[in-house]
mmCIF file of the N, C-alpha and C atoms, coordinates in Angstrom:
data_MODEL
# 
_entry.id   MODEL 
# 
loop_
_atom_site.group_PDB 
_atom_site.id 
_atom_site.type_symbol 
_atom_site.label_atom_id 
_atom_site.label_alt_id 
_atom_site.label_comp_id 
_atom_site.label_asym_id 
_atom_site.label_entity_id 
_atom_site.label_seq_id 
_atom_site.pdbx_PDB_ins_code 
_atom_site.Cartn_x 
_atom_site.Cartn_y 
_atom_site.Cartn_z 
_atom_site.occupancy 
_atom_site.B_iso_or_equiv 
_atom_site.pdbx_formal_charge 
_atom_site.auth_seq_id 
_atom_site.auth_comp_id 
_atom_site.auth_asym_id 
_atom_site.auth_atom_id 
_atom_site.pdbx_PDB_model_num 
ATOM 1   N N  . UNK A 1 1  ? -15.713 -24.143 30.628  1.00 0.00 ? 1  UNK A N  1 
ATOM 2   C CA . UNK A 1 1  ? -16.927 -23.980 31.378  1.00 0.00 ? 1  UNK A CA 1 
ATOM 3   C C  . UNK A 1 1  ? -17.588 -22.665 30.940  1.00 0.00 ? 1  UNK A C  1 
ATOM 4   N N  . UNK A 1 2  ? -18.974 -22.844 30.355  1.00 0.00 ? 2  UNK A N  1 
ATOM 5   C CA . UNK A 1 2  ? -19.570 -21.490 30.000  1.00 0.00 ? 2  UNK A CA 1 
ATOM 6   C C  . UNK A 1 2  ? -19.583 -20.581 31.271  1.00 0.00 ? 2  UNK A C  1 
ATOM 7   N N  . UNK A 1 3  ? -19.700 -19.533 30.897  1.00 0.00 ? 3  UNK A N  1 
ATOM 8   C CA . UNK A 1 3  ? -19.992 -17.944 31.599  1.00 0.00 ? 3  UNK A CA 1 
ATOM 9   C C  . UNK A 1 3  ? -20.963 -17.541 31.412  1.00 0.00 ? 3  UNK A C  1 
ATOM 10  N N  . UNK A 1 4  ? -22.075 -17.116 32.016  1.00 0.00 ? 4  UNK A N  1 
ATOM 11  C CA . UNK A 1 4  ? -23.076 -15.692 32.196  1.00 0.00 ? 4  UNK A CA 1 
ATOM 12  C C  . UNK A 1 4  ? -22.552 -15.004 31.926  1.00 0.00 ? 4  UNK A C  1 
ATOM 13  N N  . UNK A 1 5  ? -23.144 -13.599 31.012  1.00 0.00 ? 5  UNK A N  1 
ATOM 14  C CA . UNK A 1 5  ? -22.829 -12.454 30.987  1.00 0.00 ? 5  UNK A CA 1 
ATOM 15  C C  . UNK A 1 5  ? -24.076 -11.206 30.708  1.00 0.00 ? 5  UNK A C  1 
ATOM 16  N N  . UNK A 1 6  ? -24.225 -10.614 31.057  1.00 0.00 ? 6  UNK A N  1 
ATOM 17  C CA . UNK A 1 6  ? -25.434 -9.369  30.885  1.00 0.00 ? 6  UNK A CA 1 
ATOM 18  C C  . UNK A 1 6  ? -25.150 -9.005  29.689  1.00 0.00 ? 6  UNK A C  1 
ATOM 19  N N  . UNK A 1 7  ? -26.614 -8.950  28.687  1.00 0.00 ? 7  UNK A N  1 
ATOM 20  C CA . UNK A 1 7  ? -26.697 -7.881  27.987  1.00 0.00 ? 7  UNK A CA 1 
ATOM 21  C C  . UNK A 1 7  ? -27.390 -6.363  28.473  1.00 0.00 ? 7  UNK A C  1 
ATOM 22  N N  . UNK A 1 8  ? -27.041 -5.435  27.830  1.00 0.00 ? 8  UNK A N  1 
ATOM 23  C CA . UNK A 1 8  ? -27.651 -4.797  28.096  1.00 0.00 ? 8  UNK A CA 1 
ATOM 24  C C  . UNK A 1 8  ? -27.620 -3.184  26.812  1.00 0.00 ? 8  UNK A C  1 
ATOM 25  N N  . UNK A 1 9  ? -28.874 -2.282  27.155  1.00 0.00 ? 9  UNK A N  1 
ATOM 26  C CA . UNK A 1 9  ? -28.295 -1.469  25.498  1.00 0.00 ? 9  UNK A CA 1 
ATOM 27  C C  . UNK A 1 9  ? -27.535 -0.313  25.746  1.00 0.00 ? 9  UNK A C  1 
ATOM 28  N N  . UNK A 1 10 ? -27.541 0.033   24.199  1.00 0.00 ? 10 UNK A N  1 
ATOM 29  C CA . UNK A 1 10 ? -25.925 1.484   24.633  1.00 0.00 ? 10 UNK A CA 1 
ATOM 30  C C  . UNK A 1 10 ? -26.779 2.060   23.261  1.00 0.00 ? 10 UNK A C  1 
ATOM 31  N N  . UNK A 1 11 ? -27.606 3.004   23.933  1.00 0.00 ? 11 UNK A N  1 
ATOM 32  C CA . UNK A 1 11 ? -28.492 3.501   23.214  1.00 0.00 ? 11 UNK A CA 1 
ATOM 33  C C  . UNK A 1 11 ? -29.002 2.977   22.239  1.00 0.00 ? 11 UNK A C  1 
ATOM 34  N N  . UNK A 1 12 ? -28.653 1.921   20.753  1.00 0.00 ? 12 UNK A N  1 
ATOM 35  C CA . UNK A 1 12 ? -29.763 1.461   20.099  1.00 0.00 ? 12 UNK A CA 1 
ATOM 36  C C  . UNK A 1 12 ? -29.271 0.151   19.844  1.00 0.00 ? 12 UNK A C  1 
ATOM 37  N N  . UNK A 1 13 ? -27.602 0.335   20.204  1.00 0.00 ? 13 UNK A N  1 
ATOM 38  C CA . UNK A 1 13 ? -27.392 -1.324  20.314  1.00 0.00 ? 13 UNK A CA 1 
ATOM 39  C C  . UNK A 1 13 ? -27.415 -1.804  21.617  1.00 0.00 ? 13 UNK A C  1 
ATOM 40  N N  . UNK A 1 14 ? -26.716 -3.496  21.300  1.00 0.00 ? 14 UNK A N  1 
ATOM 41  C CA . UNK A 1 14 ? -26.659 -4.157  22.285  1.00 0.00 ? 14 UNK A CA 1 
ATOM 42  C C  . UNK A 1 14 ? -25.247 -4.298  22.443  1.00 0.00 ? 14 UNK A C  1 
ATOM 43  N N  . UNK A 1 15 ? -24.760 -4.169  24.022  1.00 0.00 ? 15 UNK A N  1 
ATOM 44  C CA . UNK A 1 15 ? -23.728 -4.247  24.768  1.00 0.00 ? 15 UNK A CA 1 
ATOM 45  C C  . UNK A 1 15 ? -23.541 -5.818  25.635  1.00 0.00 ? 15 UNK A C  1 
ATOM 46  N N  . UNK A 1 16 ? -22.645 -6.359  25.545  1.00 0.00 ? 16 UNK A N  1 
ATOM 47  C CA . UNK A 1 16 ? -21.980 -7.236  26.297  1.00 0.00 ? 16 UNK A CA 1 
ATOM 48  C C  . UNK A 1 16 ? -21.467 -7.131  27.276  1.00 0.00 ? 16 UNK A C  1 
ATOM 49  N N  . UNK A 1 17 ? -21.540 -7.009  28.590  1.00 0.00 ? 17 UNK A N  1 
ATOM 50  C CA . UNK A 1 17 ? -20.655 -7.074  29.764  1.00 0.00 ? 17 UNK A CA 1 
ATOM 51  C C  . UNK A 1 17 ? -19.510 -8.009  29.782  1.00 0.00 ? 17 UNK A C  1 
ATOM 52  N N  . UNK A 1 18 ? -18.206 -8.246  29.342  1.00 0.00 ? 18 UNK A N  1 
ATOM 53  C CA . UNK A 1 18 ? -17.355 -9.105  29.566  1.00 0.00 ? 18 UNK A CA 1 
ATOM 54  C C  . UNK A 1 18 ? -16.753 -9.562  30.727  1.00 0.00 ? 18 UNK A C  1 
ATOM 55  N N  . UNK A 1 19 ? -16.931 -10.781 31.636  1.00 0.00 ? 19 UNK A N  1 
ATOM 56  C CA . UNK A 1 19 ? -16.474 -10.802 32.299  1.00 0.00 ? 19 UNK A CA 1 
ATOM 57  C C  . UNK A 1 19 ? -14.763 -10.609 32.624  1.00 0.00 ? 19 UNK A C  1 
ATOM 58  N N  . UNK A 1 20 ? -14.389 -10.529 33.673  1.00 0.00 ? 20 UNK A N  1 
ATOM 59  C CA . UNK A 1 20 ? -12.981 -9.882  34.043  1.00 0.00 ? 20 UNK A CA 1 
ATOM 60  C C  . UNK A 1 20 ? -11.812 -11.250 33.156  1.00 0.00 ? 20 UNK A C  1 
ATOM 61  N N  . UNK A 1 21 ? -12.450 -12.171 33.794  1.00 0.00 ? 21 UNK A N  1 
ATOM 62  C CA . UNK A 1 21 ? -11.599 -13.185 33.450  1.00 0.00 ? 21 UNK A CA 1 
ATOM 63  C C  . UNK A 1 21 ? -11.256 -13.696 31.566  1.00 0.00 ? 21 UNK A C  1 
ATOM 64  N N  . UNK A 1 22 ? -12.380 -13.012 31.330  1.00 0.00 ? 22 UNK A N  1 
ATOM 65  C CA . UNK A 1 22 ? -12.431 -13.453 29.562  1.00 0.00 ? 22 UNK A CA 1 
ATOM 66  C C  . UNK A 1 22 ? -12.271 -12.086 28.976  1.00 0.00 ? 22 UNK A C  1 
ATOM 67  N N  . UNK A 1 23 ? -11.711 -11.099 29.295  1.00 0.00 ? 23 UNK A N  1 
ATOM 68  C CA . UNK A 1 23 ? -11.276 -10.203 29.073  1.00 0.00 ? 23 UNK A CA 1 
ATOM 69  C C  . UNK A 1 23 ? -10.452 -10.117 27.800  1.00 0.00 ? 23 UNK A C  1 
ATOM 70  N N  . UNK A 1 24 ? -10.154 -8.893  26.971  1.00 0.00 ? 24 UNK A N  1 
ATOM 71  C CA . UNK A 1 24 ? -9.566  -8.830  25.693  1.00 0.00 ? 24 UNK A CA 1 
ATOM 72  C C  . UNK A 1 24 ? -8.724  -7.996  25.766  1.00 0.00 ? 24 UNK A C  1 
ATOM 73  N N  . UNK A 1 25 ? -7.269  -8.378  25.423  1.00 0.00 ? 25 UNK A N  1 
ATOM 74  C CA . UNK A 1 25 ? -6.200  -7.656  25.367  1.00 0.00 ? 25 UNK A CA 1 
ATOM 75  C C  . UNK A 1 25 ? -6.157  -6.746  24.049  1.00 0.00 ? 25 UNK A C  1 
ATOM 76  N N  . UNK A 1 26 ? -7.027  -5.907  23.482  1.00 0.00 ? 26 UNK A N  1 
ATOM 77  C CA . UNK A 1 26 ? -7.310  -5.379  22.365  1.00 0.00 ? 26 UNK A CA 1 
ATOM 78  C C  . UNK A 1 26 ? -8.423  -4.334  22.539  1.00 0.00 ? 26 UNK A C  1 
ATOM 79  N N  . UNK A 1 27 ? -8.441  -3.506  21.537  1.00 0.00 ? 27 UNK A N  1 
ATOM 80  C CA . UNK A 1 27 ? -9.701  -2.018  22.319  1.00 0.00 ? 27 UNK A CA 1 
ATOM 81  C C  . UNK A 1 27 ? -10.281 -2.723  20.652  1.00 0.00 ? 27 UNK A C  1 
ATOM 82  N N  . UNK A 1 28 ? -9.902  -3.826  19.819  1.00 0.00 ? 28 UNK A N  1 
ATOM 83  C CA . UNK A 1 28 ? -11.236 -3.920  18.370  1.00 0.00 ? 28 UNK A CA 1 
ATOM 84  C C  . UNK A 1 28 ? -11.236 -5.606  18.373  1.00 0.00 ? 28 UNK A C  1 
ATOM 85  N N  . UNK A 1 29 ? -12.430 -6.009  18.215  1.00 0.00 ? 29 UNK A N  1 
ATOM 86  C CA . UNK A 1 29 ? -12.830 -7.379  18.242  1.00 0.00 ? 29 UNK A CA 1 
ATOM 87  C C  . UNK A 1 29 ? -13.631 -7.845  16.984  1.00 0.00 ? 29 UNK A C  1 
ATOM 88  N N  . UNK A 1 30 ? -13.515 -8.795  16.522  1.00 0.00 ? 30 UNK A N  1 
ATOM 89  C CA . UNK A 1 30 ? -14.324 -9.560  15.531  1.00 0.00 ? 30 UNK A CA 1 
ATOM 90  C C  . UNK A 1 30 ? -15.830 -10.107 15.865  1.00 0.00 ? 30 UNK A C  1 
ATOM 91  N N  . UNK A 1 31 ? -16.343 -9.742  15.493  1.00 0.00 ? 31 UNK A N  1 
ATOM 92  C CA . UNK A 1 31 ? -17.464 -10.410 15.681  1.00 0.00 ? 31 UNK A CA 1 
ATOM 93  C C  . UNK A 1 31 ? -18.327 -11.187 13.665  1.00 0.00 ? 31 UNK A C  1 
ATOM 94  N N  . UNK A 1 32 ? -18.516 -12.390 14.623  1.00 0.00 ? 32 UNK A N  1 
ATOM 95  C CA . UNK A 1 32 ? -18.922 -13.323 13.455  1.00 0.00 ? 32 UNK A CA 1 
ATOM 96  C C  . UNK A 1 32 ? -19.986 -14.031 13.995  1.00 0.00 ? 32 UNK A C  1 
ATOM 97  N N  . UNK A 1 33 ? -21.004 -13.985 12.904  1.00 0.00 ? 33 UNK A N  1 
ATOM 98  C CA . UNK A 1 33 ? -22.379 -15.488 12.771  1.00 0.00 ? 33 UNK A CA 1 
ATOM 99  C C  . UNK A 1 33 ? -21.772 -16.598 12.642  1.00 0.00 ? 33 UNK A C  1 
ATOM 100 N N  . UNK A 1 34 ? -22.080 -17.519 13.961  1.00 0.00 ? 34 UNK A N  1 
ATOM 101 C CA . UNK A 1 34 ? -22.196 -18.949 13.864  1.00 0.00 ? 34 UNK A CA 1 
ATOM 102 C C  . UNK A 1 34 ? -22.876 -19.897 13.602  1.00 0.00 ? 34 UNK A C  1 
ATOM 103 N N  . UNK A 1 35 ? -23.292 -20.510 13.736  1.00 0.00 ? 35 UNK A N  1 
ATOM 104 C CA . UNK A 1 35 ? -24.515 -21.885 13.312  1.00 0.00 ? 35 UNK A CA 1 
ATOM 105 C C  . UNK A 1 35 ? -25.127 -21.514 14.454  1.00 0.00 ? 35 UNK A C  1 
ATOM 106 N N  . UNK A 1 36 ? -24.579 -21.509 15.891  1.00 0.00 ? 36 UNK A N  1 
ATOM 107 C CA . UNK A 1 36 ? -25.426 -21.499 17.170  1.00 0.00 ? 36 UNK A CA 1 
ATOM 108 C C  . UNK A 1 36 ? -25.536 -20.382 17.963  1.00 0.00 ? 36 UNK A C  1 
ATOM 109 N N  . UNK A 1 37 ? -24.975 -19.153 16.938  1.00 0.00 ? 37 UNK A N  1 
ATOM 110 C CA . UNK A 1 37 ? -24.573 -17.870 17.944  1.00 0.00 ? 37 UNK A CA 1 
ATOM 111 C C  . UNK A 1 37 ? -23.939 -16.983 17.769  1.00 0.00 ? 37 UNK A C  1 
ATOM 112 N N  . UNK A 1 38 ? -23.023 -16.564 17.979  1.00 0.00 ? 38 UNK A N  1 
ATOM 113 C CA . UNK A 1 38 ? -21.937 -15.144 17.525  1.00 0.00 ? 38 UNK A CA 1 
ATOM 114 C C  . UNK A 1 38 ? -20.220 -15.824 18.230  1.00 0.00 ? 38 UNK A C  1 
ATOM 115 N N  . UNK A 1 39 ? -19.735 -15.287 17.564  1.00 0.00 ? 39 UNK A N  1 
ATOM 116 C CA . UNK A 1 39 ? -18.404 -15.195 18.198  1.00 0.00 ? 39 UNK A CA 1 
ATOM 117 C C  . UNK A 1 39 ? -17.301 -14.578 18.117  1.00 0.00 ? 39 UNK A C  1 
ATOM 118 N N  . UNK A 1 40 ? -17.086 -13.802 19.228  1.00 0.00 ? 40 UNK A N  1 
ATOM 119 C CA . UNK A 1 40 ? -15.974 -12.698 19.427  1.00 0.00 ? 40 UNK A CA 1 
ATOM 120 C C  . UNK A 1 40 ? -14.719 -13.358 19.563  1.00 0.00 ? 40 UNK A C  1 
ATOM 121 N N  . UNK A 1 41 ? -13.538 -12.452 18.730  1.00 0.00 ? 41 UNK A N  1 
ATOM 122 C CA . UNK A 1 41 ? -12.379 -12.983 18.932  1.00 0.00 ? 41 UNK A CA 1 
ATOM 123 C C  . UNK A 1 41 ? -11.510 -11.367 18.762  1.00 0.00 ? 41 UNK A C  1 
ATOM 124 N N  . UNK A 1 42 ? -10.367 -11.886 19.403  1.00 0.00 ? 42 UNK A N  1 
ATOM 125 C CA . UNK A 1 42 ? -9.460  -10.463 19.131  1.00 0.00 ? 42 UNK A CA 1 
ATOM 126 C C  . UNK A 1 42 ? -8.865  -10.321 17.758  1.00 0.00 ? 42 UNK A C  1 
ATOM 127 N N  . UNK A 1 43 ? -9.113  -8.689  17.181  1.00 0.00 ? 43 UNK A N  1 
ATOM 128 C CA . UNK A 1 43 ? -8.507  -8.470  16.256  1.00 0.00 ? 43 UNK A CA 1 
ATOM 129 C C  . UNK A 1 43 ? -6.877  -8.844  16.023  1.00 0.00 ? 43 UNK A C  1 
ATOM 130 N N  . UNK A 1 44 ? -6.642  -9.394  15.372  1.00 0.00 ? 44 UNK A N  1 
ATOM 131 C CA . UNK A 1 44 ? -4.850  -9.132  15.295  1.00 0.00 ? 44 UNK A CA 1 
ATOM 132 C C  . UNK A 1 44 ? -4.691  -8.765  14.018  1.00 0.00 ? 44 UNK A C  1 
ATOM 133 N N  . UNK A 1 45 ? -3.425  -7.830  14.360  1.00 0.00 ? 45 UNK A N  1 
ATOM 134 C CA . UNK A 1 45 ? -2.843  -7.310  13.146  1.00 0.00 ? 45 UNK A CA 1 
ATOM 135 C C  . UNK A 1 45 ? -2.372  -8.624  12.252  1.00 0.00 ? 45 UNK A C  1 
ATOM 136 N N  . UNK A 1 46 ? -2.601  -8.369  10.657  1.00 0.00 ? 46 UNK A N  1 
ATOM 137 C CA . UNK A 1 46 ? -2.194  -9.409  9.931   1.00 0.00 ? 46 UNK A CA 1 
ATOM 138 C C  . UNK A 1 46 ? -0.556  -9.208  9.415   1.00 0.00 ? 46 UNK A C  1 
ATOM 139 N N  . UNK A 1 47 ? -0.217  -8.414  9.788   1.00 0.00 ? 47 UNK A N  1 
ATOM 140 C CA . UNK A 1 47 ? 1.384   -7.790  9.822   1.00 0.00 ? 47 UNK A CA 1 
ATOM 141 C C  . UNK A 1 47 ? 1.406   -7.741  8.393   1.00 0.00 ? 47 UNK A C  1 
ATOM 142 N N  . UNK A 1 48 ? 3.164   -7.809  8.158   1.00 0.00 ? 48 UNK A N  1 
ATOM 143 C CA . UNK A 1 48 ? 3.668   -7.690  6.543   1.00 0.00 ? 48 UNK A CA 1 
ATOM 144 C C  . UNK A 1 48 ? 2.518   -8.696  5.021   1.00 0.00 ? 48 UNK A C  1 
ATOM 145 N N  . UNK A 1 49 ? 1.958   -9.406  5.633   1.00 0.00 ? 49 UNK A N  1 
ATOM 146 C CA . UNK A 1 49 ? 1.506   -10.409 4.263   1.00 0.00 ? 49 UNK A CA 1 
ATOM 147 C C  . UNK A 1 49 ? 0.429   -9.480  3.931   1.00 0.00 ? 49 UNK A C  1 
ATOM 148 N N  . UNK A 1 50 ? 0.012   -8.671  4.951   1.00 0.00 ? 50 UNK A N  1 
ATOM 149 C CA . UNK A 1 50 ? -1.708  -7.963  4.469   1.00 0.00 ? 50 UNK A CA 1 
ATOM 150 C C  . UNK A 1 50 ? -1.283  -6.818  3.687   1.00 0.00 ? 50 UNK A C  1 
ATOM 151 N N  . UNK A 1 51 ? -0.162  -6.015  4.175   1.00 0.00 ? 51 UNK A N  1 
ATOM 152 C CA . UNK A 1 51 ? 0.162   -5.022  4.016   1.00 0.00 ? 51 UNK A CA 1 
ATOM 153 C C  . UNK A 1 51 ? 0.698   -5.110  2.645   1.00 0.00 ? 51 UNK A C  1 
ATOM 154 N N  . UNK A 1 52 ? 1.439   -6.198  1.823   1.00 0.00 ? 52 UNK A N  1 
ATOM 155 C CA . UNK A 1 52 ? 2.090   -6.250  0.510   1.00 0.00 ? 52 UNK A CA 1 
ATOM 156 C C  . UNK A 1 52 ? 1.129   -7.068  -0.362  1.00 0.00 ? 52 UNK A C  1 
ATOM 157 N N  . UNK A 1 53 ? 0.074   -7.940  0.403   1.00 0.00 ? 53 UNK A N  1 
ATOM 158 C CA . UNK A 1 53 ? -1.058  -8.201  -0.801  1.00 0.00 ? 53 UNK A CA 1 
ATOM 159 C C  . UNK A 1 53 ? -2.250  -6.894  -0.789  1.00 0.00 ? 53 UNK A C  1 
ATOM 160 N N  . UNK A 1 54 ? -1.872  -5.616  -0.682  1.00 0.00 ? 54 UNK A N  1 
ATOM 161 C CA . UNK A 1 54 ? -3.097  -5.108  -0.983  1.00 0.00 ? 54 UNK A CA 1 
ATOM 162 C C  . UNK A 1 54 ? -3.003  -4.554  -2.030  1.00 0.00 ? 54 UNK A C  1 
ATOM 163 N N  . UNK A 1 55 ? -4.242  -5.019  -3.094  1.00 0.00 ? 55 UNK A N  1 
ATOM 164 C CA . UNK A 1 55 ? -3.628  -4.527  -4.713  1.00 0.00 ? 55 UNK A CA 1 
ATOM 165 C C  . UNK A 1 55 ? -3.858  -3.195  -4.688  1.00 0.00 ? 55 UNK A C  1 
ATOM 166 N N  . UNK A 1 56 ? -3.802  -2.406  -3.946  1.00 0.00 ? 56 UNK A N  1 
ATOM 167 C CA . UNK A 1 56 ? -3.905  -0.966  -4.012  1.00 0.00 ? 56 UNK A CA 1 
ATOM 168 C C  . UNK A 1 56 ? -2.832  -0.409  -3.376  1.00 0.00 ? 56 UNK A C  1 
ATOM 169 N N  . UNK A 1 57 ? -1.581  -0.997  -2.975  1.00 0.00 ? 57 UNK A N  1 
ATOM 170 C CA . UNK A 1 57 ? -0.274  -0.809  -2.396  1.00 0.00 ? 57 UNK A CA 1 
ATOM 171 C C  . UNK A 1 57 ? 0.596   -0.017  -3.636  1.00 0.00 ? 57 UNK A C  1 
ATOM 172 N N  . UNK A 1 58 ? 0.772   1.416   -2.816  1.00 0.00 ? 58 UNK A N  1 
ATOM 173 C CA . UNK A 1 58 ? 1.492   2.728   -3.581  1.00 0.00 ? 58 UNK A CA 1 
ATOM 174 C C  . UNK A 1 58 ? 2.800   2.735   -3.190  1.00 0.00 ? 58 UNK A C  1 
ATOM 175 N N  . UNK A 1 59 ? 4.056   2.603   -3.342  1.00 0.00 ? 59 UNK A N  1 
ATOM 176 C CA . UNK A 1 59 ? 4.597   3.348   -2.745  1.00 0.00 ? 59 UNK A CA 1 
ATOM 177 C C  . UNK A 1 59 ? 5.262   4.338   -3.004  1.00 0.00 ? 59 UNK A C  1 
ATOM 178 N N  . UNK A 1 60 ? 5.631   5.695   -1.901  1.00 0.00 ? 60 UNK A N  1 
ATOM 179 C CA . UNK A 1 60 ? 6.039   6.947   -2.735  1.00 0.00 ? 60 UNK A CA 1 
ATOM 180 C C  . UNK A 1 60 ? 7.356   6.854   -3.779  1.00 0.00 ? 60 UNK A C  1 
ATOM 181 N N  . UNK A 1 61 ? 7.438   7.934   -4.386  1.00 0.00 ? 61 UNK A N  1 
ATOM 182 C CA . UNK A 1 61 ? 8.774   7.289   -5.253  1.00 0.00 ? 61 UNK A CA 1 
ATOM 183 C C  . UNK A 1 61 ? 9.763   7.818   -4.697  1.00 0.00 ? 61 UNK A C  1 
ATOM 184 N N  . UNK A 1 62 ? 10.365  7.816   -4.019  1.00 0.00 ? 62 UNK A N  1 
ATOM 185 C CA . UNK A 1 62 ? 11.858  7.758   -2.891  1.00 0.00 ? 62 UNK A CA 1 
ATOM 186 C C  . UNK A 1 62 ? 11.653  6.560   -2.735  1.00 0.00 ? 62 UNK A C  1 
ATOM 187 N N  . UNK A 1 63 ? 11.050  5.580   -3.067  1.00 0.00 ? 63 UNK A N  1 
ATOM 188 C CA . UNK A 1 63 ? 11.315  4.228   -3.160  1.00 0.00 ? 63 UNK A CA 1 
ATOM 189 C C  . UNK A 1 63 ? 11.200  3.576   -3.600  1.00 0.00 ? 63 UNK A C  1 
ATOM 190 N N  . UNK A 1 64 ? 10.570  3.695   -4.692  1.00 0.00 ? 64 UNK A N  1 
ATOM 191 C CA . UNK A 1 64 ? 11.149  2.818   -5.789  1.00 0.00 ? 64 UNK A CA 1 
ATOM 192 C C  . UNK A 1 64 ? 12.800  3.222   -6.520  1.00 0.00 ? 64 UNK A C  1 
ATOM 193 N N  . UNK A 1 65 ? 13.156  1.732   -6.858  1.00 0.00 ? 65 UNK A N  1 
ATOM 194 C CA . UNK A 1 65 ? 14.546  1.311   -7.280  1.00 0.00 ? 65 UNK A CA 1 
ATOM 195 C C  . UNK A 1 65 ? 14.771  1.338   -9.076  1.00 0.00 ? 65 UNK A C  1 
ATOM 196 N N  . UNK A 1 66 ? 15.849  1.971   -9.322  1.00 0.00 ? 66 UNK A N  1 
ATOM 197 C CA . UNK A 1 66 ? 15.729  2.070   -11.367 1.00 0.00 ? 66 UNK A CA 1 
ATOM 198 C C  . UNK A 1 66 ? 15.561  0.665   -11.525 1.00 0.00 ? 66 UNK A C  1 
ATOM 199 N N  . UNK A 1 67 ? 14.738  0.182   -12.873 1.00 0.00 ? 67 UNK A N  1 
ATOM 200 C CA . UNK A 1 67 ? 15.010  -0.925  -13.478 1.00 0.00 ? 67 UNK A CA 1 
ATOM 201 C C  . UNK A 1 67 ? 15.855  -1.100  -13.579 1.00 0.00 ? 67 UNK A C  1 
ATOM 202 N N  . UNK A 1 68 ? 17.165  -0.430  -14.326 1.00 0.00 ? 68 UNK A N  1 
ATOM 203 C CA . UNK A 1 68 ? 17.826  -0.808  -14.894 1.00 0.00 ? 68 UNK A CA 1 
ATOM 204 C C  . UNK A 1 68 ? 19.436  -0.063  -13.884 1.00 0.00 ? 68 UNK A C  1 
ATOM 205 N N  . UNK A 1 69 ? 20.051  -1.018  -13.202 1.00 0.00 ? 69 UNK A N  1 
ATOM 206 C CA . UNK A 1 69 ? 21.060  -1.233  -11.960 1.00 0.00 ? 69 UNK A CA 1 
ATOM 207 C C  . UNK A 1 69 ? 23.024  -1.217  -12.912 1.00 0.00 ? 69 UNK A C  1 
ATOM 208 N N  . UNK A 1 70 ? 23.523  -0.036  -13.228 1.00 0.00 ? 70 UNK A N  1 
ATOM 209 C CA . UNK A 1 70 ? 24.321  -0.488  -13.609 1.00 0.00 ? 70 UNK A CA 1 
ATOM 210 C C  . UNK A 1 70 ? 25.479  -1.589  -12.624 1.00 0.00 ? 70 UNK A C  1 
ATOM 211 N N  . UNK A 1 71 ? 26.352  -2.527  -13.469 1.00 0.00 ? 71 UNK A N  1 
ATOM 212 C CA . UNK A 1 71 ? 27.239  -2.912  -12.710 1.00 0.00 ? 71 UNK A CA 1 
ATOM 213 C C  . UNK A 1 71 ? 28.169  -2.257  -12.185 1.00 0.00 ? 71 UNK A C  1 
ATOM 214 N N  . UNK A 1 72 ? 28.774  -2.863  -10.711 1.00 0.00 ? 72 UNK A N  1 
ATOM 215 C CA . UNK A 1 72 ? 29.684  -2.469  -10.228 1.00 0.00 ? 72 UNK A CA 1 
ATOM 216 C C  . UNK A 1 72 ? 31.137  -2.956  -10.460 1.00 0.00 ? 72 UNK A C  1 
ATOM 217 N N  . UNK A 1 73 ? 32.139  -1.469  -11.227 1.00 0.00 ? 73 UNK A N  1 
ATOM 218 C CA . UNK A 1 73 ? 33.063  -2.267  -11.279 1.00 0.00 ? 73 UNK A CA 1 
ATOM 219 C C  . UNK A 1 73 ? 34.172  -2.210  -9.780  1.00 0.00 ? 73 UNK A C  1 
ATOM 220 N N  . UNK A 1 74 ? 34.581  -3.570  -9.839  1.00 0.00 ? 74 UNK A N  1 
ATOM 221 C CA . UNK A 1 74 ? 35.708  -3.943  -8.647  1.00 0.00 ? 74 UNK A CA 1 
ATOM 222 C C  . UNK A 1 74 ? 36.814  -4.300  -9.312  1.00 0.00 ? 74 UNK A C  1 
# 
């Protein structure tokens, strides 16, 4: 069931009043162009997959491992 909600401005933008009930468990939100409108959704962290595809991923060297691993003798 749609909701009313006030716009109103915050000095040169525009502000959304969210109602209580549609409330966001998050302080950063998405906002996207639709065909008929906008639509807010909560940010979520993209966890480990975002974090190891970023081709700009350093890590210090205390962690990186030698190529070359001698064997262990037992």
């Amino acid at each position: 069931m749609p909701i009313e909600a006030k716009i109103f401005r915050n000095g040169v933008n525009q502000a959304v009043r969210i109602p209580v009930e549609l409330s966001f468990d998050t302080d950063i939100v998405i906002i996207e162009r639709v065909a008929d409108g906008i639509l807010l959704r909560p940010k979520r962290s993209d966890g480990w997959q975002a974090f190891f595809a970023d081709p700009e991923l350093t890590l210090p060297e205390e962690f990186e491992v030698p190529e070359d691993m001698p064997l262990q003798e037992r």
